[in-house]
Residue frames as a rotation matrix with the C-alpha (Angstrom) as fourth column:
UNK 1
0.158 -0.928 -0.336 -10.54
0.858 0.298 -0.418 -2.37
0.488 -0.222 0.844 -14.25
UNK 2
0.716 -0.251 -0.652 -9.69
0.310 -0.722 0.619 0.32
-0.626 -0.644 -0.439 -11.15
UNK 3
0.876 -0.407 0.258 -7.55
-0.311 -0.886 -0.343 3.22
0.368 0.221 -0.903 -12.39
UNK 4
-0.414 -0.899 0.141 -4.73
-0.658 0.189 -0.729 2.21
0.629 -0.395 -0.670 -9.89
UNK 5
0.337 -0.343 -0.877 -3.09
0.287 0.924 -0.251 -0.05
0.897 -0.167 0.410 -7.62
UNK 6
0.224 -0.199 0.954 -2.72
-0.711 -0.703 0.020 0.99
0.666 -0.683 -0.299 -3.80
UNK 7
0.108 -0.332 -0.937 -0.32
0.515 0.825 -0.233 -1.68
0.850 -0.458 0.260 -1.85
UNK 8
-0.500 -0.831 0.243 -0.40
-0.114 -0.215 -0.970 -1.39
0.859 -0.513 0.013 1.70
UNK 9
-0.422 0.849 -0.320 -2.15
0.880 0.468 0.082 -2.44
0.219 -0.247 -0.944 4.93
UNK 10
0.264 0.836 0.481 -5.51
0.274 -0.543 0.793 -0.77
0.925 -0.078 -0.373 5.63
UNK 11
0.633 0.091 -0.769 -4.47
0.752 -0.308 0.583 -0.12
-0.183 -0.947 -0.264 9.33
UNK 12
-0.509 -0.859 -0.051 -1.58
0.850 -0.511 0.124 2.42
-0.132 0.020 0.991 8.26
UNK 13
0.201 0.509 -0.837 -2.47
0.416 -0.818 -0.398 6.00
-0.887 -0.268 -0.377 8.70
UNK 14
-0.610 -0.767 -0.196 -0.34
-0.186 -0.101 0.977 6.46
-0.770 0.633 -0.081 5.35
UNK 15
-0.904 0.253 0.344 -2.28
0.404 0.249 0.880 4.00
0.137 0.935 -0.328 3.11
UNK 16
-0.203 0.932 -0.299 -5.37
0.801 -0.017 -0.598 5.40
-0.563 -0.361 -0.744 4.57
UNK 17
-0.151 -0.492 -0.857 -4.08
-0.108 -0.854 0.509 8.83
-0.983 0.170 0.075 3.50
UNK 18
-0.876 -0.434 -0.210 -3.94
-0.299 0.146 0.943 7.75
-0.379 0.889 -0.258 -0.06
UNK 19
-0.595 0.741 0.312 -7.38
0.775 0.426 0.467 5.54
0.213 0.519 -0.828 -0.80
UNK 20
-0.065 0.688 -0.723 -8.87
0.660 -0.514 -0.549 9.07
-0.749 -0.513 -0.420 1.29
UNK 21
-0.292 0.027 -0.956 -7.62
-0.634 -0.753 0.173 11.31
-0.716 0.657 0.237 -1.85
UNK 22
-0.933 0.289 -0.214 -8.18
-0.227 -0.012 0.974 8.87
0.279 0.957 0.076 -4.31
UNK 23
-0.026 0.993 0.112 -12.24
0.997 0.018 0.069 8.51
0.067 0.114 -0.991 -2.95
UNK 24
0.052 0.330 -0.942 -12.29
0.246 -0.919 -0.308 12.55
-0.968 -0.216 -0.129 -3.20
UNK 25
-0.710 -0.579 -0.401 -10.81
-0.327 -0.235 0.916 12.26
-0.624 0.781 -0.023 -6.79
UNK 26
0.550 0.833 -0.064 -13.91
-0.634 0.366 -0.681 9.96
-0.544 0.415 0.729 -7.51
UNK 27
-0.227 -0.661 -0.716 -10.56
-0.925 0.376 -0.054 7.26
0.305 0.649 -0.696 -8.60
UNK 28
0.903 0.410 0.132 -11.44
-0.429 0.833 0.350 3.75
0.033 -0.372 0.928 -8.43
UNK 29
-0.367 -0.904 0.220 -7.99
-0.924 0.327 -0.199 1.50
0.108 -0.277 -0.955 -6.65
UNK 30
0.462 -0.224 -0.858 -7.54
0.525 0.849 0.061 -2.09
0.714 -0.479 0.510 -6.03
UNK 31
0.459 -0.317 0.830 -6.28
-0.803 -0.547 0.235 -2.44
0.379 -0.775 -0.506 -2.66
UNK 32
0.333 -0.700 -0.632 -3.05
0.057 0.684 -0.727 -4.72
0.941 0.206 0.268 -2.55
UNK 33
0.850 -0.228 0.475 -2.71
-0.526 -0.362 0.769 -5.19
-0.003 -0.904 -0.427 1.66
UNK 34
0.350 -0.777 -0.523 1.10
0.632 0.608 -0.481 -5.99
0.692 -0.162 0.704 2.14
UNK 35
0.999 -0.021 0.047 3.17
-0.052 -0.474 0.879 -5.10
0.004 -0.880 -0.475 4.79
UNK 36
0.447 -0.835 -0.321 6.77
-0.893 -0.440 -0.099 -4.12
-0.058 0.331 -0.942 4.94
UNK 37
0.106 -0.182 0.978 7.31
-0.601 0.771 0.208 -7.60
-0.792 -0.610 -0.028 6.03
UNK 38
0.733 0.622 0.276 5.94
0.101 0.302 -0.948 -8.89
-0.673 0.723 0.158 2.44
UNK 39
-0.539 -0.692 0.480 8.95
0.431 0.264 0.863 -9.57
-0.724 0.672 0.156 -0.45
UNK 40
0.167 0.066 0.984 6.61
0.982 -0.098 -0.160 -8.68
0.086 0.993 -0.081 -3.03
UNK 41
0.760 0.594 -0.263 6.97
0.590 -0.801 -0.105 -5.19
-0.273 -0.075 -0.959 -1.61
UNK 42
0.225 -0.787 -0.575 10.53
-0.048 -0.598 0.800 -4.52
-0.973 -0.153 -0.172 -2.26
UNK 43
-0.556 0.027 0.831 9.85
0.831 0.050 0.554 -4.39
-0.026 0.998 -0.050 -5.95
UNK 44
0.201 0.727 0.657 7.70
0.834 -0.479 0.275 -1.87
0.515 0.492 -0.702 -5.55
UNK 45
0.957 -0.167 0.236 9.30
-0.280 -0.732 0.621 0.49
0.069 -0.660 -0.748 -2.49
UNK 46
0.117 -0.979 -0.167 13.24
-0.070 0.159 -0.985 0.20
0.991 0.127 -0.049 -2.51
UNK 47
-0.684 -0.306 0.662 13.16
-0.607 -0.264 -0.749 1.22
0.404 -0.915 -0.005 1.61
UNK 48
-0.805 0.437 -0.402 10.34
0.403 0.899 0.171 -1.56
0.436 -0.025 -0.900 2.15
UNK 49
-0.956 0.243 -0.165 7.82
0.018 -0.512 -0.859 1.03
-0.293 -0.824 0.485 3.41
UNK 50
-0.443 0.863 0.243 4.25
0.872 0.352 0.341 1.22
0.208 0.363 -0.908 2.68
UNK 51
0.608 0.738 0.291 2.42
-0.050 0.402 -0.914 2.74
-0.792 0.542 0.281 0.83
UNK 52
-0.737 -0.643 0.209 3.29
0.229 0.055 0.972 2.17
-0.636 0.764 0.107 -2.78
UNK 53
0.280 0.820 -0.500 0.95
-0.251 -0.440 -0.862 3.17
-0.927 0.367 0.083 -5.86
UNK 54
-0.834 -0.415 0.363 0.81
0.170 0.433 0.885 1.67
-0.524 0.800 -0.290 -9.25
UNK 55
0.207 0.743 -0.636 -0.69
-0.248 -0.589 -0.769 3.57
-0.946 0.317 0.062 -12.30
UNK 56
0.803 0.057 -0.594 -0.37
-0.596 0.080 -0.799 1.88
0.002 0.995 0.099 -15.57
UNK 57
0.667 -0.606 -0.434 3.22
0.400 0.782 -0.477 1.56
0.629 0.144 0.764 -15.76
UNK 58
0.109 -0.299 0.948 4.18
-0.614 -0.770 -0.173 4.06
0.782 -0.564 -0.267 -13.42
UNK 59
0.438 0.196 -0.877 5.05
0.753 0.453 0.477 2.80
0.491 -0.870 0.051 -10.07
UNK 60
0.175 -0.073 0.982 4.94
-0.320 -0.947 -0.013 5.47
0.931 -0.312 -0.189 -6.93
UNK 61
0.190 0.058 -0.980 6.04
0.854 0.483 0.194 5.27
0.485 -0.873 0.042 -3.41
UNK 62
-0.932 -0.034 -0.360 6.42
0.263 -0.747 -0.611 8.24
-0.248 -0.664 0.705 -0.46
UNK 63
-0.336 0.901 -0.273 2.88
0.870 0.186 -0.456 9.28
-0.361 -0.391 -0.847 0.58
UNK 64
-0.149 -0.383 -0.912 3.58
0.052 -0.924 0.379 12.77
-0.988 0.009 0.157 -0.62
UNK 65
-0.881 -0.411 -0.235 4.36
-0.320 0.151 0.935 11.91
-0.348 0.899 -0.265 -3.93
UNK 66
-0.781 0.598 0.180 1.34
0.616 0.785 0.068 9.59
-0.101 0.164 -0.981 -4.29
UNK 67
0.118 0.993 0.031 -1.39
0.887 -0.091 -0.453 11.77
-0.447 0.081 -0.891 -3.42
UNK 68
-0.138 -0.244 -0.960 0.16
-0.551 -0.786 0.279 15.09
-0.823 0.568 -0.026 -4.86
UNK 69
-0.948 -0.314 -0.054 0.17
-0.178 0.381 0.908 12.55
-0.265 0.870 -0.417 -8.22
UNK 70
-0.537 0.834 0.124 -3.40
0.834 0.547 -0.068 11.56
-0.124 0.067 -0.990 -7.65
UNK 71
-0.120 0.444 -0.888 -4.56
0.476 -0.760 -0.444 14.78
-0.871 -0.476 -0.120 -7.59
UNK 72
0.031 -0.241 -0.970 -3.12
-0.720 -0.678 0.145 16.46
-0.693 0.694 -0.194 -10.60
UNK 73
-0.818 -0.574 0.021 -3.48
-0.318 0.483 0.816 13.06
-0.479 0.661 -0.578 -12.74
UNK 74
-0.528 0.848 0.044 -6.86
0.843 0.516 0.152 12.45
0.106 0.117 -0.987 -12.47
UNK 75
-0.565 0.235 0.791 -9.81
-0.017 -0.962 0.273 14.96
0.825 0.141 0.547 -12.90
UNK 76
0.059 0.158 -0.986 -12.03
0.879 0.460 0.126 16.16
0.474 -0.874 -0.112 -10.07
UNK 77
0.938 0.120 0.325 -12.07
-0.032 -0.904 0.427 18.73
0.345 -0.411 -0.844 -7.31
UNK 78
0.316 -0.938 0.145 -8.70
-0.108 -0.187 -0.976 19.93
0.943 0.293 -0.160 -6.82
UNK 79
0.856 0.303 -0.420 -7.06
0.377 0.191 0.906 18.82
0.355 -0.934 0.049 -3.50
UNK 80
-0.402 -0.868 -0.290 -4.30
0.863 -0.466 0.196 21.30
-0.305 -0.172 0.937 -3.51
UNK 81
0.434 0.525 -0.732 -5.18
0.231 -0.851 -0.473 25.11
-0.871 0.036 -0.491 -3.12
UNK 82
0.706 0.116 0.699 -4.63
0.659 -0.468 -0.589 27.73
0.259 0.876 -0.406 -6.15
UNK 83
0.933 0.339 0.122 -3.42
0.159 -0.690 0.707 29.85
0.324 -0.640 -0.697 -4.26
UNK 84
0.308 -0.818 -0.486 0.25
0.109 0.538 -0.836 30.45
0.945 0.205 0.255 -3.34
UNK 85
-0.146 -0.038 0.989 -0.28
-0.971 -0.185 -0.150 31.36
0.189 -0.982 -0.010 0.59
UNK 86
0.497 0.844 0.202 -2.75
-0.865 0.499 0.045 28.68
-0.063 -0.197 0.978 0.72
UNK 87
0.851 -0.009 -0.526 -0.75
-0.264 0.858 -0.442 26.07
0.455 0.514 0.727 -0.85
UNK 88
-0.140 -0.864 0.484 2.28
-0.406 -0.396 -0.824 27.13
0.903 -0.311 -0.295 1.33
UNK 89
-0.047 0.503 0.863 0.35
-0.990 -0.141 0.028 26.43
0.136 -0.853 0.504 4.07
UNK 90
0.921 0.386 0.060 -0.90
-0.390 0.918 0.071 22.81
-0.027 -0.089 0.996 3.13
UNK 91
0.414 -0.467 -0.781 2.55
-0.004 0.858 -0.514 21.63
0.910 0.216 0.353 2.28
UNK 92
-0.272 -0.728 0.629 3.83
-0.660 -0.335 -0.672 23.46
0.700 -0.598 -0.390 5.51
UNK 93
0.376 0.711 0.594 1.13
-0.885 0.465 0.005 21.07
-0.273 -0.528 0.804 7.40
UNK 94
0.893 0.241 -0.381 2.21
-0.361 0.888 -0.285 18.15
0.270 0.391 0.880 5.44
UNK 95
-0.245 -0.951 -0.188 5.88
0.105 0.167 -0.980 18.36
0.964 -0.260 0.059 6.19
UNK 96
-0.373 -0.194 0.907 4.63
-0.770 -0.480 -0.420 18.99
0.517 -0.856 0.029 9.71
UNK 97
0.630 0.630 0.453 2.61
-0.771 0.578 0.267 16.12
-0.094 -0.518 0.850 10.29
UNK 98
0.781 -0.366 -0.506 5.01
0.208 0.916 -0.342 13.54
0.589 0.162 0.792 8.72
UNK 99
-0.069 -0.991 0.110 7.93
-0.139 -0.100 -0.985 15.31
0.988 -0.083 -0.131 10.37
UNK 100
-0.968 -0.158 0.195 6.62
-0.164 -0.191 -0.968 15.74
0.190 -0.969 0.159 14.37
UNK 101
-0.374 0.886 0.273 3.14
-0.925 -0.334 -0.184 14.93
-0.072 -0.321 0.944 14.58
UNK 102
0.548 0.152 -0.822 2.70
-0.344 0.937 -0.057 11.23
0.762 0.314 0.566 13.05
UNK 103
-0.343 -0.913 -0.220 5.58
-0.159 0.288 -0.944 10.62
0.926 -0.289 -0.244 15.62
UNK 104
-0.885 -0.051 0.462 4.54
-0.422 -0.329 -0.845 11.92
0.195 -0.943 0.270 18.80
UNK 105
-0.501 0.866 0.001 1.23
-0.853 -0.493 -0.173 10.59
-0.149 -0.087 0.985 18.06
UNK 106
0.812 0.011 -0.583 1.23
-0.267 0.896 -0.354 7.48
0.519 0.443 0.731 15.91
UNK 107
-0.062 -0.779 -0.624 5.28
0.074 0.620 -0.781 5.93
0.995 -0.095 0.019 16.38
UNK 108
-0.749 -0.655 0.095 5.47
-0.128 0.003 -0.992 7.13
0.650 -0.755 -0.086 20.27
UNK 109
-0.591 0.494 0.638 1.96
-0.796 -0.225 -0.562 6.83
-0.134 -0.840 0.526 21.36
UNK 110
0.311 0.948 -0.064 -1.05
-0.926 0.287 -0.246 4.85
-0.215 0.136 0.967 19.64
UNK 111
0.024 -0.794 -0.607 1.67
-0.731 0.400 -0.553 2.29
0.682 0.457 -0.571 18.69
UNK 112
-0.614 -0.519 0.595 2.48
-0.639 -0.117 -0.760 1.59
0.464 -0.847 -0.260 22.04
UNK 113
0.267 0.708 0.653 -1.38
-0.797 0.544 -0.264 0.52
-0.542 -0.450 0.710 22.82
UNK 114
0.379 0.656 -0.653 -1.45
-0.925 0.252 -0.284 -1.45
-0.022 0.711 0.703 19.83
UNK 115
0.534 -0.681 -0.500 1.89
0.295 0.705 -0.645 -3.33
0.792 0.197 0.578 19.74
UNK 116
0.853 -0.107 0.510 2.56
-0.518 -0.277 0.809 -3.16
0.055 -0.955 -0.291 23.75
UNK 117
0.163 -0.872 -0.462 6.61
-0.021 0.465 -0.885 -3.71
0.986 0.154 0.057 24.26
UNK 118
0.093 -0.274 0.957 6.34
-0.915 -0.402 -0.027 -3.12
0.393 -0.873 -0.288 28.24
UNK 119
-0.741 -0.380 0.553 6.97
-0.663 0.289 -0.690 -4.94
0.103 -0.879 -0.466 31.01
UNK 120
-0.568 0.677 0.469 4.67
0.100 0.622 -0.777 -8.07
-0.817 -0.394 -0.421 31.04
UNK 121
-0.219 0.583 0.783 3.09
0.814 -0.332 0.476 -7.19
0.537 0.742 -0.402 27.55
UNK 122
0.376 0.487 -0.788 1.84
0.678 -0.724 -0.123 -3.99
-0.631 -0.488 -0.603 28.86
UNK 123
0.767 0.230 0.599 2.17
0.529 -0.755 -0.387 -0.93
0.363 0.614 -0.701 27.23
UNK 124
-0.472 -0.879 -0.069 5.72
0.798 -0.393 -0.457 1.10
0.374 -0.270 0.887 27.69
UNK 125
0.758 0.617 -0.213 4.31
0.649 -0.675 0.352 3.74
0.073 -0.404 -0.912 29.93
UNK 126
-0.066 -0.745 -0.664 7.75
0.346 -0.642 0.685 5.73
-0.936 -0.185 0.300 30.19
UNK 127
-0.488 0.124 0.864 7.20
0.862 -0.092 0.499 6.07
0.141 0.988 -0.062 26.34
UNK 128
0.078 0.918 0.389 3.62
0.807 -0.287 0.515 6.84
0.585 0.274 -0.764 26.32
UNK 129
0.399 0.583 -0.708 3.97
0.856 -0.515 0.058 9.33
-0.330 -0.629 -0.704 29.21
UNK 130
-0.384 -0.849 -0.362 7.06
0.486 -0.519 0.703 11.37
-0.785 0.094 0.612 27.62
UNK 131
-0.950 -0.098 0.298 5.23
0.280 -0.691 0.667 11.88
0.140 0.717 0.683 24.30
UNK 132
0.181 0.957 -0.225 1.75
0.975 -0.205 -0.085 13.00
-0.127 -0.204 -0.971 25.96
UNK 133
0.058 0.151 -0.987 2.82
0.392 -0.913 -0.117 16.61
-0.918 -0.380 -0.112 26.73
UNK 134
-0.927 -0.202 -0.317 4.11
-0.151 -0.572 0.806 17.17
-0.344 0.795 0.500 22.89
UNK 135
-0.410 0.912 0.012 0.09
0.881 0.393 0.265 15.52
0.237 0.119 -0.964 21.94
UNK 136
0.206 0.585 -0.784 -0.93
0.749 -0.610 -0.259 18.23
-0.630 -0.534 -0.564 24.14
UNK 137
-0.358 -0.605 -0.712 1.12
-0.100 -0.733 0.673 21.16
-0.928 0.312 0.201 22.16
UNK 138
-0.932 -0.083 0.354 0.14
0.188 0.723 0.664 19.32
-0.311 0.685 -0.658 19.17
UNK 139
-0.342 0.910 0.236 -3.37
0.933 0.299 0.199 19.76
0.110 0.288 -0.951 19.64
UNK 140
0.274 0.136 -0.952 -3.23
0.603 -0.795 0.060 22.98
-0.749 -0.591 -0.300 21.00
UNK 141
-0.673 -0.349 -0.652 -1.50
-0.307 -0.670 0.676 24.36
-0.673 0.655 0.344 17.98
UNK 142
-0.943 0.203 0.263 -3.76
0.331 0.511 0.793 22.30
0.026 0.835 -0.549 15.53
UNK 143
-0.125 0.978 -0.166 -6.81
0.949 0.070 -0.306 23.54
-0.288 -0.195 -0.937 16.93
UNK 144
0.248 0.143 -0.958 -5.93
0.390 -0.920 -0.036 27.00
-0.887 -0.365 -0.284 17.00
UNK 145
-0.947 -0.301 -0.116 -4.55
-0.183 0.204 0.962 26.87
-0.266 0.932 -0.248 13.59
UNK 146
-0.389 0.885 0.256 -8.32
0.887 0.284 0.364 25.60
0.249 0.369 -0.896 12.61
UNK 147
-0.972 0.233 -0.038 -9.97
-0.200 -0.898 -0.391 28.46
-0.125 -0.372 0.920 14.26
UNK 148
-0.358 0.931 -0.067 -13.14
-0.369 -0.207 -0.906 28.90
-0.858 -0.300 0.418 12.86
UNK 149
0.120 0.105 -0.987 -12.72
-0.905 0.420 -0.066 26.78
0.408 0.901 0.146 9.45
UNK 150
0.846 0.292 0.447 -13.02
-0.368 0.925 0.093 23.12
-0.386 -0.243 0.890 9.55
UNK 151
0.757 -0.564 0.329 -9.79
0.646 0.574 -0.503 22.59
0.095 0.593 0.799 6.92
UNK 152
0.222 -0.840 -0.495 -5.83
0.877 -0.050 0.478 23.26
-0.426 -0.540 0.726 8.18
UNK 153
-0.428 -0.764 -0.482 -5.18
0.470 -0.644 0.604 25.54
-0.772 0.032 0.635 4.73
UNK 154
-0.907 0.396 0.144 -7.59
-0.129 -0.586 0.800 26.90
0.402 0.707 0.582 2.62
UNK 155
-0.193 0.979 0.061 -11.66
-0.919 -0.159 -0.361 27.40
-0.344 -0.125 0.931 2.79
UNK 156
0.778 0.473 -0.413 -11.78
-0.496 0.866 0.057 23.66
0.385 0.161 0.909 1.29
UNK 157
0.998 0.042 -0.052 -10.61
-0.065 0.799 -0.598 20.41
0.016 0.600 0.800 1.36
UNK 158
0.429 -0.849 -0.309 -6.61
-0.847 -0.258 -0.466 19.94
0.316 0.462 -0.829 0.88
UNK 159
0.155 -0.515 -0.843 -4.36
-0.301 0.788 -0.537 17.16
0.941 0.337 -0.033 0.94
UNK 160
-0.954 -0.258 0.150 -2.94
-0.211 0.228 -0.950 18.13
0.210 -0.939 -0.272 4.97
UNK 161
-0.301 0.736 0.607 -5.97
-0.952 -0.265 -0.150 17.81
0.050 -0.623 0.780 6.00
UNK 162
0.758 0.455 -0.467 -6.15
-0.600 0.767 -0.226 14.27
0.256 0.451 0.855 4.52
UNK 163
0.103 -0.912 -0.396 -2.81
-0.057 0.392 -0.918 13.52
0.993 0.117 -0.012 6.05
UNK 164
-0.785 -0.135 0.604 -3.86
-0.597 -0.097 -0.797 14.54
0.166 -0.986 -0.005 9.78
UNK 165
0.427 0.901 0.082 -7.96
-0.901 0.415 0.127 12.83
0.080 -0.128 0.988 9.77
UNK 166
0.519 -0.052 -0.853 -6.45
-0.046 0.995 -0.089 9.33
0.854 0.085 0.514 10.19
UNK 167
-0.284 -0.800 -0.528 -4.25
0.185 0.494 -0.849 10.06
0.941 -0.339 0.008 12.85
UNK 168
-0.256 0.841 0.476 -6.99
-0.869 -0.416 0.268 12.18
0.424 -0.345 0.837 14.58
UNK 169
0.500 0.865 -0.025 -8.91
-0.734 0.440 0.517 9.31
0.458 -0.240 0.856 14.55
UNK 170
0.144 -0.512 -0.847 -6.47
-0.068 0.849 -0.524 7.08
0.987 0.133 0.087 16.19
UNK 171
-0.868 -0.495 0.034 -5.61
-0.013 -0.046 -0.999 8.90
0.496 -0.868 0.033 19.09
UNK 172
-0.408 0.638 0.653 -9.24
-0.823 -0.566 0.038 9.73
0.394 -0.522 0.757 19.82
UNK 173
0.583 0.682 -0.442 -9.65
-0.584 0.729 0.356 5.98
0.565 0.050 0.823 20.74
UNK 174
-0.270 -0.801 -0.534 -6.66
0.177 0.504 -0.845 5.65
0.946 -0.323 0.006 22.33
UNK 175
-0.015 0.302 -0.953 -7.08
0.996 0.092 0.014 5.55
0.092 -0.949 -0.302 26.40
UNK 176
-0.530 -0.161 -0.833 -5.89
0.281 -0.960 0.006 9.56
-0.800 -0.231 0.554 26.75
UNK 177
-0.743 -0.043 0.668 -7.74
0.668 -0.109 0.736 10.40
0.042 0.993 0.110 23.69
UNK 178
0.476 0.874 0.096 -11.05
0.759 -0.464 0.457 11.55
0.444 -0.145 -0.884 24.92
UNK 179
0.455 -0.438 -0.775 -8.81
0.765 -0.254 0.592 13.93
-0.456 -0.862 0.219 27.32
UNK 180
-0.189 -0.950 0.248 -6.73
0.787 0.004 0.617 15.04
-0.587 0.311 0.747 25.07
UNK 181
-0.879 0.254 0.404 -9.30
0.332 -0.281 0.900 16.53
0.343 0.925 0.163 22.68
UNK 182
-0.193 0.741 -0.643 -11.77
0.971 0.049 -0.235 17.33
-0.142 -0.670 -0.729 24.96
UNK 183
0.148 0.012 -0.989 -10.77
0.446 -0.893 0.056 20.78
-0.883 -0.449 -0.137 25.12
UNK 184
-0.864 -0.398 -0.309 -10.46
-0.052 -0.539 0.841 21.38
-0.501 0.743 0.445 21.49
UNK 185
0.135 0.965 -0.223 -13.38
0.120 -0.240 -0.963 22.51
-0.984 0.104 -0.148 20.01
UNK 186
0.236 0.098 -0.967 -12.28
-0.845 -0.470 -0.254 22.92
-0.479 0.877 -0.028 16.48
UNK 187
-0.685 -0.550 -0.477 -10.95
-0.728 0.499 0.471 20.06
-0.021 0.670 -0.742 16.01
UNK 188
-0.626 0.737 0.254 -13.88
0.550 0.648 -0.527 18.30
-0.553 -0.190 -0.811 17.35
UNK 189
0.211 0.899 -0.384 -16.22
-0.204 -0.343 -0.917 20.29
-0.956 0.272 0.111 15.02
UNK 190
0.209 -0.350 -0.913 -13.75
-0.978 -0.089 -0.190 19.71
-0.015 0.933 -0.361 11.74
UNK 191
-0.873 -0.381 0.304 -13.46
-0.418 0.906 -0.063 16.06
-0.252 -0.182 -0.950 12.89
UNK 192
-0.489 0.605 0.629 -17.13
0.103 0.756 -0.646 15.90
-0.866 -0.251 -0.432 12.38
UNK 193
0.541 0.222 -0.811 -17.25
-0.670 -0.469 -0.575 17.32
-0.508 0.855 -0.104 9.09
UNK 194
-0.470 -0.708 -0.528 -14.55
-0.878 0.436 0.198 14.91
0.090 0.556 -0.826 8.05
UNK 195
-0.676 0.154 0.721 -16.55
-0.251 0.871 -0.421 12.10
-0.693 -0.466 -0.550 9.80
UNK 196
0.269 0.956 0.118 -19.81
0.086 0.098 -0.991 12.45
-0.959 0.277 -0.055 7.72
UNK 197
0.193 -0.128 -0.973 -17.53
-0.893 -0.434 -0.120 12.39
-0.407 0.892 -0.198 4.27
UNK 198
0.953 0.293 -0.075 -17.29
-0.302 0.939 -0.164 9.12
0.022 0.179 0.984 2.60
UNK 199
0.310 -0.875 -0.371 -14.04
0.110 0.421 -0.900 9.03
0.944 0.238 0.227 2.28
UNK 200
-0.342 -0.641 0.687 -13.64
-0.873 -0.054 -0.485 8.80
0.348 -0.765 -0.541 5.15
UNK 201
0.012 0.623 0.782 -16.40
-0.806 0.469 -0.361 6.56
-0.592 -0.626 0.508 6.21
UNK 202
0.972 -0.052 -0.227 -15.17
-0.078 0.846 -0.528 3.84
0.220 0.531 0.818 3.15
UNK 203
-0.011 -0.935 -0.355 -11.52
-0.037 0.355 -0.934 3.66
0.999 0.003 -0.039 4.51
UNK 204
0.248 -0.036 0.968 -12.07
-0.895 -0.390 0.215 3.35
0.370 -0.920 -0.129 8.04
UNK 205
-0.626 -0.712 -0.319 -9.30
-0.385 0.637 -0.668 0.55
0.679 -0.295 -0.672 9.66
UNK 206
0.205 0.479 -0.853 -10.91
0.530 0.679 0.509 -2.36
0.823 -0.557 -0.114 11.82
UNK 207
-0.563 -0.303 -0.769 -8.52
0.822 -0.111 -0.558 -0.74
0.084 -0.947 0.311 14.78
UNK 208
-0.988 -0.028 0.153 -10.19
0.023 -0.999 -0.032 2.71
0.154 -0.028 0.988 14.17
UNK 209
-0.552 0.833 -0.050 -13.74
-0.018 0.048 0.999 1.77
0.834 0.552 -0.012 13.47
């Protein structure tokens, strides 16, 4: 019987986020794919969002919550620094990606390809073009922020880092992607460190693959 219960689909950058910390935790999940769309979820997520997490009798939802729980519930290598700079850092990343980065990136860009609301089915290009330049900024700060380490906030590993590798891997497949990232050299060298970890390579979405 799996340790826990991880509802949500496998394309979300979110639920990805989750099954990535629990395969670093070494936690074995069921994966329960619903979608906000799905009744059985509003038993488990009051705002109908996805993911959710179910641990015995515990039931978890916000992405935050989840893998900060997975971490500290289960043994394992620790995916939150010691440290109180360090750890400052990772949550400052986490509140940054969910707050301006998942947006500009995921909701205003990669979205767009996927589920195309223009003109003729096409892709909303007044969107897509408006949130390219913050993408740019975006990467430009994320890279430099790497420097010469492969991970956002400490010498290992850490949750942000597990909260940005999925969306990474979205845009770089999106048309502007190769562009975009071209010129970042850190992230393209910490992208392939992340690539060649299983967790990554056992949660990798049909759209992403």
């Amino acid at each position: 019987m799996s340790a826990i219960t991880i509802y949500g689909n496998p394309a979300s950058t979110y639920v990805r986020t989750v099954r990535m910390t629990a395969a670093e935790k070494g936690v074995d999940y069921d994966l329960v794919s619903l979608t906000p769309a799905d009744e059985e979820l509003q038993a488990l997520h009051p705002f109908r969002k996805i993911p959710a997490m179910r641990h015995g009798d515990l039931v978890l939802y916000e992405t935050s919550a989840i893998t900060r729980y997975i971490d500290e519930a289960f043994d394992g290598t620790a995916l939150q620094p010691g440290g109180l700079v360090a750890r400052a850092r990772m949550n400052q990343w986490i509140s940054a990606i969910n707050d301006y980065v998942y947006d500009a990136m995921i909701r205003r860009y990669v979205l767009h390809y996927i589920f195309p609301k223009g003109a003729d089915g096409q892709p909303d290009r007044t969107v897509i073009d408006a949130a390219l330049p913050q993408i740019r900024q975006q990467v430009e700060l994320i890279d430099r922020t790497l420097g010469e380490h492969d991970f956002l906030a400490a010498d290992e590993l850490s949750l942000a880092d597990l909260f940005l590798a999925p969306i990474l891997t979205y845009v770089s497949r999106m048309p502007e992607g190769g562009e975009l990232l071209a010129a970042a050299a850190n992230i393209q060298r910490a992208g392939a460190a992340m690539h060649d970890r299983s967790s990554f390579q056992d949660t990798l979405p049909p759209l992403a693959a």
